[in-house]
C-alpha positions in Angstrom: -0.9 -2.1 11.9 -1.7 -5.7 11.9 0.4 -8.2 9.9 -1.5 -11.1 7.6 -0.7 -13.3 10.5 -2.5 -10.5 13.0 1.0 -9.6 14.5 1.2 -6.2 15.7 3.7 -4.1 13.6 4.8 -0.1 13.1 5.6 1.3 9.8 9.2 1.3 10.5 9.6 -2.0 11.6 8.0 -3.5 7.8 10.6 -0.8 6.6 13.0 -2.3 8.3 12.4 -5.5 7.1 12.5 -4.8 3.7 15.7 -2.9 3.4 17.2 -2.8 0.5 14.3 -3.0 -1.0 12.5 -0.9 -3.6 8.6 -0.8 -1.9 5.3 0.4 -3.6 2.7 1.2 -0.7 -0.5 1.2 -1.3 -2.9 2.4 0.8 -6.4 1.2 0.2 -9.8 -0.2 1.1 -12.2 -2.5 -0.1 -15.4 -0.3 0.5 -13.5 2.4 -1.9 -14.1 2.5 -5.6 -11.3 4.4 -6.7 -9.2 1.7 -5.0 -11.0 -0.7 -6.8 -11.2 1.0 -10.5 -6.8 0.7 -9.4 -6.6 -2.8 -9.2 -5.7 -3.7 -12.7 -3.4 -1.0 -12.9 -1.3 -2.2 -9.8 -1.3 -5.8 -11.8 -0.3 -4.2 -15.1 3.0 -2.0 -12.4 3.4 -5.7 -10.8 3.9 -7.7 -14.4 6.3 -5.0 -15.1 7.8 -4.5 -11.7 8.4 -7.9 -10.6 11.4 -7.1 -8.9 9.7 -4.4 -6.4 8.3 -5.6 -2.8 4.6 -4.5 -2.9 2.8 -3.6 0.4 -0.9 -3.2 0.7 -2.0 -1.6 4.0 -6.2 -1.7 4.2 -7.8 1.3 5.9 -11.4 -1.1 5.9 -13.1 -1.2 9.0 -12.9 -4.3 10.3 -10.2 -7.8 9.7 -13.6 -9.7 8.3 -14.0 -7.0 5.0 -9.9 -6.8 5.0 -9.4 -10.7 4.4 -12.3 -10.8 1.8 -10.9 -7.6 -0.2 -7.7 -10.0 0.0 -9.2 -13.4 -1.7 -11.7 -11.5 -4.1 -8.9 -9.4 -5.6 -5.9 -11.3 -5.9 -2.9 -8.8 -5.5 0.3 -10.0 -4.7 2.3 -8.7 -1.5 2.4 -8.2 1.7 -1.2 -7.1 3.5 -1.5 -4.9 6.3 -4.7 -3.7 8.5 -4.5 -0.2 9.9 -7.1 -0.3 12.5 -7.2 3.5 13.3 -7.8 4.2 9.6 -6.4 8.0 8.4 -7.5 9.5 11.6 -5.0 7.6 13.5 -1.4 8.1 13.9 0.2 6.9 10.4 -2.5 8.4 8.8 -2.3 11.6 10.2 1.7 11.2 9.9 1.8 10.6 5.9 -1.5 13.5 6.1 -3.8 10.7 4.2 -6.5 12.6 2.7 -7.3 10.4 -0.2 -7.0 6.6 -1.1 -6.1 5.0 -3.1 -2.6 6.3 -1.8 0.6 5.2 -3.8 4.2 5.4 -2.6 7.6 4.4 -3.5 10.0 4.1 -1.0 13.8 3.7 -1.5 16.2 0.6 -0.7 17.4 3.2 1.7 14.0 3.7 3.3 13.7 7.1 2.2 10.5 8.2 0.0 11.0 8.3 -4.0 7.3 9.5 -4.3 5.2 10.4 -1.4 1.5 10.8 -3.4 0.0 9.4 -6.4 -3.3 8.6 -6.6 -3.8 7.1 -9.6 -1.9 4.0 -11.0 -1.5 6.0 -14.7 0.1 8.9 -12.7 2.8 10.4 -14.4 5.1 11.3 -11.4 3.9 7.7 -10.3 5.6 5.7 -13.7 8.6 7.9 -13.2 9.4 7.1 -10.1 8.7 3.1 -10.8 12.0 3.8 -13.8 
């Protein structure tokens, strides 16, 4: 994965540095429209979450669509480009079949919810408590 700042990164080292931490992953693209049609639910979770560290981690194909899906919608986090998309190692690790993808990782680094897809998700809003 690529950091904002095009640094190279794994999955367990932005784990690592939010430890202690409650994180809400989600996995996404700006050439998807159920990503899209989830972008004012993930505000509505981040005006009633404030105190949760929110990663975004972009399956688009290339940095140029990543950084304009960035500045046209506005969410607050942390970005992340995954170049090799849900073929590639974390997808295939996490078995991404779908985005948007939503998880909830705990302060311990463990995984609270490992698949909603939907920001009204039920298991989703639980987990969030």
């Amino acid at each position: 994965m690529r950091s904002s700042t095009r640094e190279i990164i794994t999955f367990e080292n932005i784990l690592a540095k939010y430890q202690g931490k409650t994180i809400f992953v989600d996995i996404w693209a700006s050439w998807c429209s159920d990503c899209l049609i989830g972008i004012p639910g993930i505000k509505e979770i981040q005006k009633n979450n404030p105190q949760l560290t929110y990663l975004f981690i972009s399956l688009d194909r290339n940095v140029q669509s990543w950084k304009a899906g960035i500045e046209k919608y506005g969410l607050k986090g942390e970005y992340y480009f995954l170049k090799s998309g849900m073929k590639g190692t974390f997808g295939k690790a996490i078995d991404v079949d779908w985005i948007p993808r939503y998880m909830i990782v705990n302060p311990d680094g463990s995984i609270k919810l490992f698949e909603a897809i939907k920001t009204n998700d039920e298991a989703l809003l639980n987990a969030l408590k």
